[in-house]
mmCIF file of the N, C-alpha and C atoms, coordinates in Angstrom:
data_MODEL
# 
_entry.id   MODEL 
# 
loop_
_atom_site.group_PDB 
_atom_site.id 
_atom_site.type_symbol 
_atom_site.label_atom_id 
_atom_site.label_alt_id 
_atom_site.label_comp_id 
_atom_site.label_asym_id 
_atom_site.label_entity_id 
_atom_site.label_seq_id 
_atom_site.pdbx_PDB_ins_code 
_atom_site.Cartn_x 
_atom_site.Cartn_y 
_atom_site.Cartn_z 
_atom_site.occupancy 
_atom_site.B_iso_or_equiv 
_atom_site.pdbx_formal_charge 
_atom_site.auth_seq_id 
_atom_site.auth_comp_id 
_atom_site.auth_asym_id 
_atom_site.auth_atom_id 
_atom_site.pdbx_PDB_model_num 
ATOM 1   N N  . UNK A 1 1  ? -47.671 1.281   4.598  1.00 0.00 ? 1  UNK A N  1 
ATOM 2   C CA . UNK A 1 1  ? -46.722 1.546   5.640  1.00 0.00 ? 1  UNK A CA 1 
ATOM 3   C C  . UNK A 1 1  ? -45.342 1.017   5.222  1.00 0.00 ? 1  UNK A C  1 
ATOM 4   N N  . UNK A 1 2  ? -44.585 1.573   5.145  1.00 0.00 ? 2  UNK A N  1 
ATOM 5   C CA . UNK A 1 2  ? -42.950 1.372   5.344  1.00 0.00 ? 2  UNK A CA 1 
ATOM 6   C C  . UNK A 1 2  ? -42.430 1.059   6.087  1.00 0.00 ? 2  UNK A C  1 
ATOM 7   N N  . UNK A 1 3  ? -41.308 0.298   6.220  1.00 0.00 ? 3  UNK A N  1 
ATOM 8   C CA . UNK A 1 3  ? -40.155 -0.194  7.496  1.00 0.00 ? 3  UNK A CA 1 
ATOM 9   C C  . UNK A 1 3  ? -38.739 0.804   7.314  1.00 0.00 ? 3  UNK A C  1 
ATOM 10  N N  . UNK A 1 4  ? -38.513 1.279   8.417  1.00 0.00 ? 4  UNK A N  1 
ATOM 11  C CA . UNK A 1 4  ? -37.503 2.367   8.213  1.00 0.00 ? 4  UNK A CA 1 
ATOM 12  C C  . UNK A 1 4  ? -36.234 1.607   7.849  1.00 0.00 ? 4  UNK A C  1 
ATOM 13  N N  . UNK A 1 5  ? -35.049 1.894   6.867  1.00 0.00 ? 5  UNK A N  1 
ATOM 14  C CA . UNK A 1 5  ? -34.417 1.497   6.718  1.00 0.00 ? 5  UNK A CA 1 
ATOM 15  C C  . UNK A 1 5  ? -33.156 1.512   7.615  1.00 0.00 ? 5  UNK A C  1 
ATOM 16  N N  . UNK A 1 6  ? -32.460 0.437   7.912  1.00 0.00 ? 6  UNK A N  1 
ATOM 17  C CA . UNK A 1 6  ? -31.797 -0.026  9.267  1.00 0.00 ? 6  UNK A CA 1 
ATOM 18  C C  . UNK A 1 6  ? -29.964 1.440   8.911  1.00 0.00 ? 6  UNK A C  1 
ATOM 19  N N  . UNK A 1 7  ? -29.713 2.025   10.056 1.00 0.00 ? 7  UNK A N  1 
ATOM 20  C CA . UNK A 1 7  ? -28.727 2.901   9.919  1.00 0.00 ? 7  UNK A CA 1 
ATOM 21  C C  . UNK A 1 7  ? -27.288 2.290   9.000  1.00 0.00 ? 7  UNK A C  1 
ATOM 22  N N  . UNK A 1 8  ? -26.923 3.030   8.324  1.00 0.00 ? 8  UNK A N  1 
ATOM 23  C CA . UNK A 1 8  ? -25.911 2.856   7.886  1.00 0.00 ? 8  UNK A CA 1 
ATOM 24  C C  . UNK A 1 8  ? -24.153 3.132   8.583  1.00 0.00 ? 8  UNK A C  1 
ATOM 25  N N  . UNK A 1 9  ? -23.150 2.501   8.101  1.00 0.00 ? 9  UNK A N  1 
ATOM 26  C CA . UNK A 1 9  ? -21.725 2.862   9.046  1.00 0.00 ? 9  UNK A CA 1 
ATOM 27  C C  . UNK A 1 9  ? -22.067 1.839   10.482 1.00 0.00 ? 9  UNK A C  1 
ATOM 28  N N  . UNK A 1 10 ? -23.205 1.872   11.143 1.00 0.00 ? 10 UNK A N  1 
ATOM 29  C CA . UNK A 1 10 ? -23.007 0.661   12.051 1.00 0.00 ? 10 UNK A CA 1 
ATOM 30  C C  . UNK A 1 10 ? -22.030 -0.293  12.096 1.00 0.00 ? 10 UNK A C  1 
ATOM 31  N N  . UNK A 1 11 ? -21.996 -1.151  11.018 1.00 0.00 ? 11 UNK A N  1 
ATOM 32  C CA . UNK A 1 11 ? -22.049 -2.831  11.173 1.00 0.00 ? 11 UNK A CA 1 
ATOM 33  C C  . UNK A 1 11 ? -20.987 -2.599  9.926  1.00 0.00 ? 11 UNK A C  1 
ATOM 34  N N  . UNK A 1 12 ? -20.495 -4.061  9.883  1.00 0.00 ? 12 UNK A N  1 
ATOM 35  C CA . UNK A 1 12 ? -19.154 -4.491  9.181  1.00 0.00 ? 12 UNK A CA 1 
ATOM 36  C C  . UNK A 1 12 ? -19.793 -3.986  7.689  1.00 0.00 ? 12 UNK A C  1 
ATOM 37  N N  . UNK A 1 13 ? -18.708 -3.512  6.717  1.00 0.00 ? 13 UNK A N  1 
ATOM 38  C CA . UNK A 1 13 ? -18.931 -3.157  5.191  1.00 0.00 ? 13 UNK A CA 1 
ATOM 39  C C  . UNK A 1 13 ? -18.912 -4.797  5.143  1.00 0.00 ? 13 UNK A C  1 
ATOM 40  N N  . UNK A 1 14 ? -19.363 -5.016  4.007  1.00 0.00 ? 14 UNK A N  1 
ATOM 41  C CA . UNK A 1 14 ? -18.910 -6.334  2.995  1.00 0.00 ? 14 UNK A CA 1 
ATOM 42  C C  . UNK A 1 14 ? -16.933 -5.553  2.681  1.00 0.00 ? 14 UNK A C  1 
ATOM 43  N N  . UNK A 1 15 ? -16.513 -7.405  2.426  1.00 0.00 ? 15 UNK A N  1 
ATOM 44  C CA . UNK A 1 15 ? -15.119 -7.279  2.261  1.00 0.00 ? 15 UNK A CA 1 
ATOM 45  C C  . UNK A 1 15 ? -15.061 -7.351  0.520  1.00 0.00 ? 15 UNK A C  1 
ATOM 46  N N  . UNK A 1 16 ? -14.061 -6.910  0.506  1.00 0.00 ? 16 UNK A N  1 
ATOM 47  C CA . UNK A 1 16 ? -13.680 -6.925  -1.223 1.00 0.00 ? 16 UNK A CA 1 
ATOM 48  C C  . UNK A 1 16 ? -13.588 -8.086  -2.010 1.00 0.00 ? 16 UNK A C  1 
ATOM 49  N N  . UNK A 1 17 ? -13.522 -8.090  -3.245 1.00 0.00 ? 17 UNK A N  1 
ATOM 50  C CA . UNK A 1 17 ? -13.303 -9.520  -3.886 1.00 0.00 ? 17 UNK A CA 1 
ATOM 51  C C  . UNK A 1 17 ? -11.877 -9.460  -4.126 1.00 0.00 ? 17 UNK A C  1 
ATOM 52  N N  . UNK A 1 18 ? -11.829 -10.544 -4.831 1.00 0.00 ? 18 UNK A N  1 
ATOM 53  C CA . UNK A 1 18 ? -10.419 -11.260 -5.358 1.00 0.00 ? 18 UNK A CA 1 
ATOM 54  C C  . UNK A 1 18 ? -9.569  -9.969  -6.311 1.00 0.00 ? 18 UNK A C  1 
ATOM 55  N N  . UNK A 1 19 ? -10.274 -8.996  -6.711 1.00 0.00 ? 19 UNK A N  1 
ATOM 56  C CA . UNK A 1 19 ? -9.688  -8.004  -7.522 1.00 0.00 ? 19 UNK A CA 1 
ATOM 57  C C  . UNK A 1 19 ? -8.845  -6.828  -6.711 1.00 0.00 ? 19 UNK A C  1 
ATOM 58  N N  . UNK A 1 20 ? -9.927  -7.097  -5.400 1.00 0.00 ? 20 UNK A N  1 
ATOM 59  C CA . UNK A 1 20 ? -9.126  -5.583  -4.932 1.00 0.00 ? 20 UNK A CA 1 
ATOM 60  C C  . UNK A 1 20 ? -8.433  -6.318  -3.800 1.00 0.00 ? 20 UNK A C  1 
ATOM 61  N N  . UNK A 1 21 ? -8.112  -7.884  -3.533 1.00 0.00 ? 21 UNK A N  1 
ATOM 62  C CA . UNK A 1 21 ? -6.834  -8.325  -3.008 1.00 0.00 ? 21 UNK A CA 1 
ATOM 63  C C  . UNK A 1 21 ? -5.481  -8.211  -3.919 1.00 0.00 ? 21 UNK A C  1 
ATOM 64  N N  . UNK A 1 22 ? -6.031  -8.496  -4.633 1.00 0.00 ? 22 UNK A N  1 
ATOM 65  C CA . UNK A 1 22 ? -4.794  -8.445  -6.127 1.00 0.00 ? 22 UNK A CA 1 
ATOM 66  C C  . UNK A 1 22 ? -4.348  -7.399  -6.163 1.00 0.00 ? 22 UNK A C  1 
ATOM 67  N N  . UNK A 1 23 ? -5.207  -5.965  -6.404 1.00 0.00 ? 23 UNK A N  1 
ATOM 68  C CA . UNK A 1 23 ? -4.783  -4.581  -6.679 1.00 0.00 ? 23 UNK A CA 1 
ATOM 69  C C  . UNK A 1 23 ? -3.961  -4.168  -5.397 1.00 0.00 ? 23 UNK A C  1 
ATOM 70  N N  . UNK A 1 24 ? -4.160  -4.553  -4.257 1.00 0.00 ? 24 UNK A N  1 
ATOM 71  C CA . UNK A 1 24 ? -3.930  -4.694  -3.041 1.00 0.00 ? 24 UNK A CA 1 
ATOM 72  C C  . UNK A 1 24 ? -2.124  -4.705  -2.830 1.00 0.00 ? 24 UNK A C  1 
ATOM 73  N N  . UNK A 1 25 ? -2.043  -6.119  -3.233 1.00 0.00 ? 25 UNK A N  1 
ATOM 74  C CA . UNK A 1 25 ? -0.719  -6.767  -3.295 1.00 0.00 ? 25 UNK A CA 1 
ATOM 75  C C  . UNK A 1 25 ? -0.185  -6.141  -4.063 1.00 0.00 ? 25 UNK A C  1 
ATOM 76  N N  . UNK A 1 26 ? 0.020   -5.667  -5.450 1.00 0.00 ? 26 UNK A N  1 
ATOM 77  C CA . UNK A 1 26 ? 0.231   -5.331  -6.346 1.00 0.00 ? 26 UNK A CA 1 
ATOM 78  C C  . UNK A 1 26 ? 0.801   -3.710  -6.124 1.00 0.00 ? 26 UNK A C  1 
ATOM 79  N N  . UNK A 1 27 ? -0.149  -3.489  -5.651 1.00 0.00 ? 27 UNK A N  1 
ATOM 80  C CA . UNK A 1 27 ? 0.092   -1.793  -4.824 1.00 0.00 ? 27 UNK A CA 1 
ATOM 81  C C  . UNK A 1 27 ? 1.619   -1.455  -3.898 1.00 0.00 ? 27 UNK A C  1 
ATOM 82  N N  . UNK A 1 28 ? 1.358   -3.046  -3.257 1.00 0.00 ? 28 UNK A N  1 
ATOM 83  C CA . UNK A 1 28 ? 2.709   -3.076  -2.503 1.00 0.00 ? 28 UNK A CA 1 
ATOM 84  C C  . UNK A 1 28 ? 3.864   -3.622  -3.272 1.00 0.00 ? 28 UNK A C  1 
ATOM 85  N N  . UNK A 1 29 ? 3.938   -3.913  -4.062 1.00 0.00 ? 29 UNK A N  1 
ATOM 86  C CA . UNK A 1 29 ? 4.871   -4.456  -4.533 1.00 0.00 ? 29 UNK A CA 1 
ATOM 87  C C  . UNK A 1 29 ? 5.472   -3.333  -5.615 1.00 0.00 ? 29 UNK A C  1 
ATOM 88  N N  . UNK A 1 30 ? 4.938   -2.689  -5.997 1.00 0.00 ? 30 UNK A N  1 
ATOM 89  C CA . UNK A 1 30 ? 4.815   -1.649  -7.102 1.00 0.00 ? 30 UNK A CA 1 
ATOM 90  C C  . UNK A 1 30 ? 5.898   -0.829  -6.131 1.00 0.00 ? 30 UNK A C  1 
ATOM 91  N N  . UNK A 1 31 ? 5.048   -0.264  -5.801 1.00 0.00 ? 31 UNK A N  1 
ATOM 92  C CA . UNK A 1 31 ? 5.233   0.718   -4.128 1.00 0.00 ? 31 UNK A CA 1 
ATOM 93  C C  . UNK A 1 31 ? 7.149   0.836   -3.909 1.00 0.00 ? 31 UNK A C  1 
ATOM 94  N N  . UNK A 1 32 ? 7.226   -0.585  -3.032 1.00 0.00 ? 32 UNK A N  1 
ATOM 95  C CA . UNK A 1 32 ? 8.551   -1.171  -2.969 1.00 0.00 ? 32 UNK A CA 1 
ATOM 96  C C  . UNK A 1 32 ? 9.269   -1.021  -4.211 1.00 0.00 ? 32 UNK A C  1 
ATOM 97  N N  . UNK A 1 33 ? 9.076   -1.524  -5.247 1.00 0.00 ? 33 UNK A N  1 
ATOM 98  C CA . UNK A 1 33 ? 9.643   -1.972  -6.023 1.00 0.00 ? 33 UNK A CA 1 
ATOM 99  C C  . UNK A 1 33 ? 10.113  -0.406  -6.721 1.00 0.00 ? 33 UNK A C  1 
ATOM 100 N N  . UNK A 1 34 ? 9.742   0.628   -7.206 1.00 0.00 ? 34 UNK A N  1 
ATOM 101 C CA . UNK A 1 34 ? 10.058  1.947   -7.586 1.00 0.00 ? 34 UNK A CA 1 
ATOM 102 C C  . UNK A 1 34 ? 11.286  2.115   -6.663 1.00 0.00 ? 34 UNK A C  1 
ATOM 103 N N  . UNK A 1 35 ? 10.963  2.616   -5.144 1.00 0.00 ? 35 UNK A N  1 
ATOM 104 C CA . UNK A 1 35 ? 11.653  2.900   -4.282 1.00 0.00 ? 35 UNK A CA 1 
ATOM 105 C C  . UNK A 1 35 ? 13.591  2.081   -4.195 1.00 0.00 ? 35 UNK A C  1 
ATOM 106 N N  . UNK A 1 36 ? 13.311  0.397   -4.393 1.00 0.00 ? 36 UNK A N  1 
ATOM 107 C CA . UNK A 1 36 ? 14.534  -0.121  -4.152 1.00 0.00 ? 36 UNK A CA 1 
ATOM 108 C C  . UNK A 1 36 ? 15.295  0.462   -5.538 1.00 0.00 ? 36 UNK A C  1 
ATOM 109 N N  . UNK A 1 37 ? 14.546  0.315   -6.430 1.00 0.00 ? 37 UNK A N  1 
ATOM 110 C CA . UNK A 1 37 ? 14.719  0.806   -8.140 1.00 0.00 ? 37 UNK A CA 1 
ATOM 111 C C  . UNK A 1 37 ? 16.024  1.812   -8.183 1.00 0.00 ? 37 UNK A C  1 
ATOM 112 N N  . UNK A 1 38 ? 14.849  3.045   -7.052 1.00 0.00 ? 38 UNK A N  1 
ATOM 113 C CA . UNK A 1 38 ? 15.925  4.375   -7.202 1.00 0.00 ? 38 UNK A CA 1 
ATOM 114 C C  . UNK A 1 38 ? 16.927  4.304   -6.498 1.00 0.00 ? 38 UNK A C  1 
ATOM 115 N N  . UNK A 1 39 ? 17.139  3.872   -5.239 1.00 0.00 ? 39 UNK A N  1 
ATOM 116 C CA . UNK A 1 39 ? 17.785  3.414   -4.021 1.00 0.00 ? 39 UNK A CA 1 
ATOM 117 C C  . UNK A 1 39 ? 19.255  2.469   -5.379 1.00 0.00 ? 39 UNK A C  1 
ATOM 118 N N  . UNK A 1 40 ? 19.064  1.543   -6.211 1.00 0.00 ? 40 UNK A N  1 
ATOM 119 C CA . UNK A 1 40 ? 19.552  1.315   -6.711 1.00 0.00 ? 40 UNK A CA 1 
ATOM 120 C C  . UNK A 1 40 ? 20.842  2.191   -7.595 1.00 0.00 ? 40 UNK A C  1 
ATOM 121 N N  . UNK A 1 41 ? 19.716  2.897   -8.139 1.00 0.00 ? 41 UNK A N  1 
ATOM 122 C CA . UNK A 1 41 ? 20.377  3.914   -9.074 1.00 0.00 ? 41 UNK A CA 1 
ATOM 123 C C  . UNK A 1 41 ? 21.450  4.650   -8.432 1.00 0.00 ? 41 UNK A C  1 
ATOM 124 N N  . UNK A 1 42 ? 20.456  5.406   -7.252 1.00 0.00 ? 42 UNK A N  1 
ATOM 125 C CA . UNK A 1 42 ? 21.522  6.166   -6.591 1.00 0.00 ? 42 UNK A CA 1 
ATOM 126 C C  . UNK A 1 42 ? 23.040  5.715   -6.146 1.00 0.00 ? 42 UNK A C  1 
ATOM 127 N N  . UNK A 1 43 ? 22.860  4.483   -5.793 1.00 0.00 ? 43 UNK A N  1 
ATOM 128 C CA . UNK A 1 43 ? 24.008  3.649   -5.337 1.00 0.00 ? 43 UNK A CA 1 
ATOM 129 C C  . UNK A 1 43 ? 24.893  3.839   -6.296 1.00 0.00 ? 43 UNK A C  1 
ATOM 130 N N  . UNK A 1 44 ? 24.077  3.486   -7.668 1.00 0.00 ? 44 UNK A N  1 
ATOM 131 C CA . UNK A 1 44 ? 25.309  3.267   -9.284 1.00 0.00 ? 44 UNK A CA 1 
ATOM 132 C C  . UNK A 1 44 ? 26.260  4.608   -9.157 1.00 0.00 ? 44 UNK A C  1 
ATOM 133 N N  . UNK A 1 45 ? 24.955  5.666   -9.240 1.00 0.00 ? 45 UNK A N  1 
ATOM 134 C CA . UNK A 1 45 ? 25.735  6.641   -9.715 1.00 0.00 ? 45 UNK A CA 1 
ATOM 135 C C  . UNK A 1 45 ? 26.520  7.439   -9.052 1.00 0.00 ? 45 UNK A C  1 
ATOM 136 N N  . UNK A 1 46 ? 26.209  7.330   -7.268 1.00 0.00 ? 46 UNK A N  1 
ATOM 137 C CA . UNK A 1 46 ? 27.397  8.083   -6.510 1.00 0.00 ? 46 UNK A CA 1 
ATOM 138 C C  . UNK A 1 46 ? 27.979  7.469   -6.041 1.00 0.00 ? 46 UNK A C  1 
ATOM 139 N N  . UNK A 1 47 ? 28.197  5.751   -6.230 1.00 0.00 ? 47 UNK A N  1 
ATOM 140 C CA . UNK A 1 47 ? 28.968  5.042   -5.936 1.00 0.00 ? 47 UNK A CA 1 
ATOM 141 C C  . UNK A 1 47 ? 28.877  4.814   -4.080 1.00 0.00 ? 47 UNK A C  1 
ATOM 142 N N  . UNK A 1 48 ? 28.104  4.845   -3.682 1.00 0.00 ? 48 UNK A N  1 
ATOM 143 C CA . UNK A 1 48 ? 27.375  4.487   -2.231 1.00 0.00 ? 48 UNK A CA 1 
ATOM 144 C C  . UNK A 1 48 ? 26.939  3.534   -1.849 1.00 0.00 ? 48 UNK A C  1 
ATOM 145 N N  . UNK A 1 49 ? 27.222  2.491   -2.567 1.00 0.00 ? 49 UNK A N  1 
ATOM 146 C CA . UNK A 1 49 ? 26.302  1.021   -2.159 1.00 0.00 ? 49 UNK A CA 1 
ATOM 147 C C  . UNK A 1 49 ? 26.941  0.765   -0.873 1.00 0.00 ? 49 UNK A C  1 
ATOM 148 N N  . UNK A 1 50 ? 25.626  0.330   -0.125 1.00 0.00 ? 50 UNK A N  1 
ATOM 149 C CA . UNK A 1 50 ? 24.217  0.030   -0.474 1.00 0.00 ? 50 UNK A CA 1 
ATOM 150 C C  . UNK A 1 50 ? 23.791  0.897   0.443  1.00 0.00 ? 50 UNK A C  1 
ATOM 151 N N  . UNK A 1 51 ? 24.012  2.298   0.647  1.00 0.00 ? 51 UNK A N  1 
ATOM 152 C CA . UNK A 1 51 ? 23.678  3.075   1.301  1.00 0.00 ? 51 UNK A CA 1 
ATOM 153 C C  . UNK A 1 51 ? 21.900  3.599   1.267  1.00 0.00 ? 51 UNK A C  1 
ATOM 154 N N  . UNK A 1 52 ? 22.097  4.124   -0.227 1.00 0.00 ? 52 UNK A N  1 
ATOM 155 C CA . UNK A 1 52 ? 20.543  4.289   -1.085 1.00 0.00 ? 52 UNK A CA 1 
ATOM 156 C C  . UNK A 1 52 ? 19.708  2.835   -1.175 1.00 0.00 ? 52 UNK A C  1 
ATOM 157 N N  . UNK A 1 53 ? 20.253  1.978   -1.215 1.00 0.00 ? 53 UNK A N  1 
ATOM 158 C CA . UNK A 1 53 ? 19.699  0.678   -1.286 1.00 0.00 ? 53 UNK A CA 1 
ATOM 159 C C  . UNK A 1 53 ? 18.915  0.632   0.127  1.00 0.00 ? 53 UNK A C  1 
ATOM 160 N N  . UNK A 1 54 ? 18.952  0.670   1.138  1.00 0.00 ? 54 UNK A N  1 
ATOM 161 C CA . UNK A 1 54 ? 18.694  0.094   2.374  1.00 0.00 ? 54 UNK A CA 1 
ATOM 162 C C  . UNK A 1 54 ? 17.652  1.809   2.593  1.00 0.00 ? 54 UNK A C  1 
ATOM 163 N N  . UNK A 1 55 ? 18.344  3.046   2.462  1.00 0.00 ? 55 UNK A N  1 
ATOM 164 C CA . UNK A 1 55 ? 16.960  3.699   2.266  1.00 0.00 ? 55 UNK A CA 1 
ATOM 165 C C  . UNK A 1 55 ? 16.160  4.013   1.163  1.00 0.00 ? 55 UNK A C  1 
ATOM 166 N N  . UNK A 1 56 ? 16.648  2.961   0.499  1.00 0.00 ? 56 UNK A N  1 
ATOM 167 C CA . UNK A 1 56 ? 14.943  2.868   -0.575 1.00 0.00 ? 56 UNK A CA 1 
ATOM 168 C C  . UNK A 1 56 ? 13.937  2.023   0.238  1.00 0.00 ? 56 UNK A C  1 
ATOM 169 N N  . UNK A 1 57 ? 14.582  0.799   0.918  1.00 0.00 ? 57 UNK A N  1 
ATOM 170 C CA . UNK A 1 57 ? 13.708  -0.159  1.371  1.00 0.00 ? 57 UNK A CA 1 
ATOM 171 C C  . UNK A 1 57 ? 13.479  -0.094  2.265  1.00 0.00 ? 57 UNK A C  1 
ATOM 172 N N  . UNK A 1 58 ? 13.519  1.514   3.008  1.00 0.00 ? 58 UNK A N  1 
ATOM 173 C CA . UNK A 1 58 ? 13.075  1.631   4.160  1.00 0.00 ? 58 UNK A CA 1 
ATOM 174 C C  . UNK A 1 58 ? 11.606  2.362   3.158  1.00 0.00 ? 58 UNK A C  1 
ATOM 175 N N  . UNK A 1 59 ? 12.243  3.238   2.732  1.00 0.00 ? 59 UNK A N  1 
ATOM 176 C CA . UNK A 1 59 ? 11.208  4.349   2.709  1.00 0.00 ? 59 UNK A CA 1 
ATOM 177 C C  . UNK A 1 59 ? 9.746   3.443   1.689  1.00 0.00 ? 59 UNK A C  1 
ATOM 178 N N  . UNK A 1 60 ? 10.299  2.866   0.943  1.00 0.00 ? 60 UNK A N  1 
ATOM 179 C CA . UNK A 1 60 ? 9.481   1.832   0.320  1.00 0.00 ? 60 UNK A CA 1 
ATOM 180 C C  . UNK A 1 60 ? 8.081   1.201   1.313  1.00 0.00 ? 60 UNK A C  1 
ATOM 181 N N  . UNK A 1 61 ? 9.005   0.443   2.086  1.00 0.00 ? 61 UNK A N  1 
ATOM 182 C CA . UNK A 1 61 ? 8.016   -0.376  3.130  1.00 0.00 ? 61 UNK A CA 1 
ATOM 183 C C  . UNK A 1 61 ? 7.411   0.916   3.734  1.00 0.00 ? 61 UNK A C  1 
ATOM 184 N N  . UNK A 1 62 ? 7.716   1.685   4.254  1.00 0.00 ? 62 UNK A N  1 
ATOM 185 C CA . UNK A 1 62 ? 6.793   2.974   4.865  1.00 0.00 ? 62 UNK A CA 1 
ATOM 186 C C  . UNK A 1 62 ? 5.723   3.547   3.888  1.00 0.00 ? 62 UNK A C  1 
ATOM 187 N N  . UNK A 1 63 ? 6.093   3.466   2.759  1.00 0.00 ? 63 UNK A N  1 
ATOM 188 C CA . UNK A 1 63 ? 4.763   3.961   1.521  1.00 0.00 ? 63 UNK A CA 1 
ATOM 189 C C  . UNK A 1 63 ? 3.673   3.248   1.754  1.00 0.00 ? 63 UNK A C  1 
ATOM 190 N N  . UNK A 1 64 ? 4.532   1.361   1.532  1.00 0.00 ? 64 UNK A N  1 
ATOM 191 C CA . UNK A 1 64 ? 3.516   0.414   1.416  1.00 0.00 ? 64 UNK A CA 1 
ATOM 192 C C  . UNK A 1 64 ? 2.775   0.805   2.486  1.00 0.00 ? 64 UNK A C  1 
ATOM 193 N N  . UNK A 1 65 ? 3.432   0.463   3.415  1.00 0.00 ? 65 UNK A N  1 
ATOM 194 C CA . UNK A 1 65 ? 2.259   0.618   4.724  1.00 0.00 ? 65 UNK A CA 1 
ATOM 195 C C  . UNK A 1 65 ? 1.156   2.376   4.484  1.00 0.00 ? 65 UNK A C  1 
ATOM 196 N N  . UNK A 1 66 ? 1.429   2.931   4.594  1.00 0.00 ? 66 UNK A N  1 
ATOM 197 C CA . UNK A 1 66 ? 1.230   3.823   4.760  1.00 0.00 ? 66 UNK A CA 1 
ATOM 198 C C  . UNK A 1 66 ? -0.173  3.674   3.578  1.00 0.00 ? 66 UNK A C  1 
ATOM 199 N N  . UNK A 1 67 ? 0.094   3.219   2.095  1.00 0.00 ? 67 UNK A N  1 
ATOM 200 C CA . UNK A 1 67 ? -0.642  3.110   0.863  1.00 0.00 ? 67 UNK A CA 1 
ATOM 201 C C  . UNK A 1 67 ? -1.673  2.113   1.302  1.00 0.00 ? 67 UNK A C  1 
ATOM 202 N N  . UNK A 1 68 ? -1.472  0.784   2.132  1.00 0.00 ? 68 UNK A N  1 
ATOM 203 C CA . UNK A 1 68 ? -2.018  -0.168  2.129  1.00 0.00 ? 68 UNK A CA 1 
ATOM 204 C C  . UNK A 1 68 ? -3.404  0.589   3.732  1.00 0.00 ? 68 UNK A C  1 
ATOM 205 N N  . UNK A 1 69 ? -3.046  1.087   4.675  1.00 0.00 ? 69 UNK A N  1 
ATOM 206 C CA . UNK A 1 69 ? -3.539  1.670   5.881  1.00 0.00 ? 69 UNK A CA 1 
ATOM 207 C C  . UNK A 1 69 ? -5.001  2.530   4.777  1.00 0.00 ? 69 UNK A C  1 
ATOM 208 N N  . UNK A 1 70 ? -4.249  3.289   4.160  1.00 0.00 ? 70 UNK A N  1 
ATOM 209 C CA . UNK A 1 70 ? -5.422  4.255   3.222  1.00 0.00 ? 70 UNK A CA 1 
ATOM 210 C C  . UNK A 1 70 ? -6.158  3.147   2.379  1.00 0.00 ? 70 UNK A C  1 
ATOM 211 N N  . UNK A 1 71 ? -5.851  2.187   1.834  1.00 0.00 ? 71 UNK A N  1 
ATOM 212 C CA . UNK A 1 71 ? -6.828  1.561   1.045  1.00 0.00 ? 71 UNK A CA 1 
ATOM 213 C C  . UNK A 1 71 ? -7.663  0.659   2.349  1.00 0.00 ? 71 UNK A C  1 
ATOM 214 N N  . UNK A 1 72 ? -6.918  0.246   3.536  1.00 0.00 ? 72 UNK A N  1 
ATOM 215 C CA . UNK A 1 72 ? -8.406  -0.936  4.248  1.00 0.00 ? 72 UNK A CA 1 
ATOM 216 C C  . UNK A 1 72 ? -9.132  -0.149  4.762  1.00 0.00 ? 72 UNK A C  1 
ATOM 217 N N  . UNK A 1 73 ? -8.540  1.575   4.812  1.00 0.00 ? 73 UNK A N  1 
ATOM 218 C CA . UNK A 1 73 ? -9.787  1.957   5.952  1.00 0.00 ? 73 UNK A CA 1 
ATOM 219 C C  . UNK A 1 73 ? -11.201 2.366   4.896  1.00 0.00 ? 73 UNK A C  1 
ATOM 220 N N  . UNK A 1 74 ? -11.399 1.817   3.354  1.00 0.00 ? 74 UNK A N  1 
ATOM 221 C CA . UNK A 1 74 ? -12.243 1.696   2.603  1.00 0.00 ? 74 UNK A CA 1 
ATOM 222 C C  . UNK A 1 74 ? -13.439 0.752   3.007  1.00 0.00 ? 74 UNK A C  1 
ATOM 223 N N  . UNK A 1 75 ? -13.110 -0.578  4.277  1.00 0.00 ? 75 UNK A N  1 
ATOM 224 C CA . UNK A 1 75 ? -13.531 -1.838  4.288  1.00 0.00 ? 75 UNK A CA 1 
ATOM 225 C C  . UNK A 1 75 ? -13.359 -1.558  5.396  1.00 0.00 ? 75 UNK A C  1 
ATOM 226 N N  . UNK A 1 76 ? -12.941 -0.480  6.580  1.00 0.00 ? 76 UNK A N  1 
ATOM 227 C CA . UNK A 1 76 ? -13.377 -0.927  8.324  1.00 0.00 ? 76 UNK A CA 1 
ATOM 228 C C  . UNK A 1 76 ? -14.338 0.244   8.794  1.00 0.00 ? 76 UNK A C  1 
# 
């Protein structure tokens, strides 16, 4: 006789290790960091500071979030 095995998706996943906090952070920082980059550039080259600057680091933080939302719903 067998014991049926208990349903799956119920109950909490296990949480990630130390690697995919890292990849995590890293993601965001990456993320940001491209975005202020170009936001930068743009500033140089049409002479707009800090116009591109302030929407890089908008649109930046909106990736992150947006990048970081898609990776926890891996773990809820």
């Amino acid at each position: 006789m067998t014991t049926p095995e208990p349903p799956r998706g119920d109950g909490p996943r296990e949480l990630p290790g130390l690697g995919a906090f890292f990849g995590l952070g890293l993601t965001i920082a990456v993320t940001v960091g491209i975005f202020v980059l170009l936001g930068l550039w743009a500033d140089a080259t049409l002479k707009t500071s800090p116009l591109f600057l302030v929407v890089g680091i908008v649109l930046g933080c909106a990736s992150a979030v947006a990048t970081t939302v898609v990776l926890a719903k891996r773990y809820l």
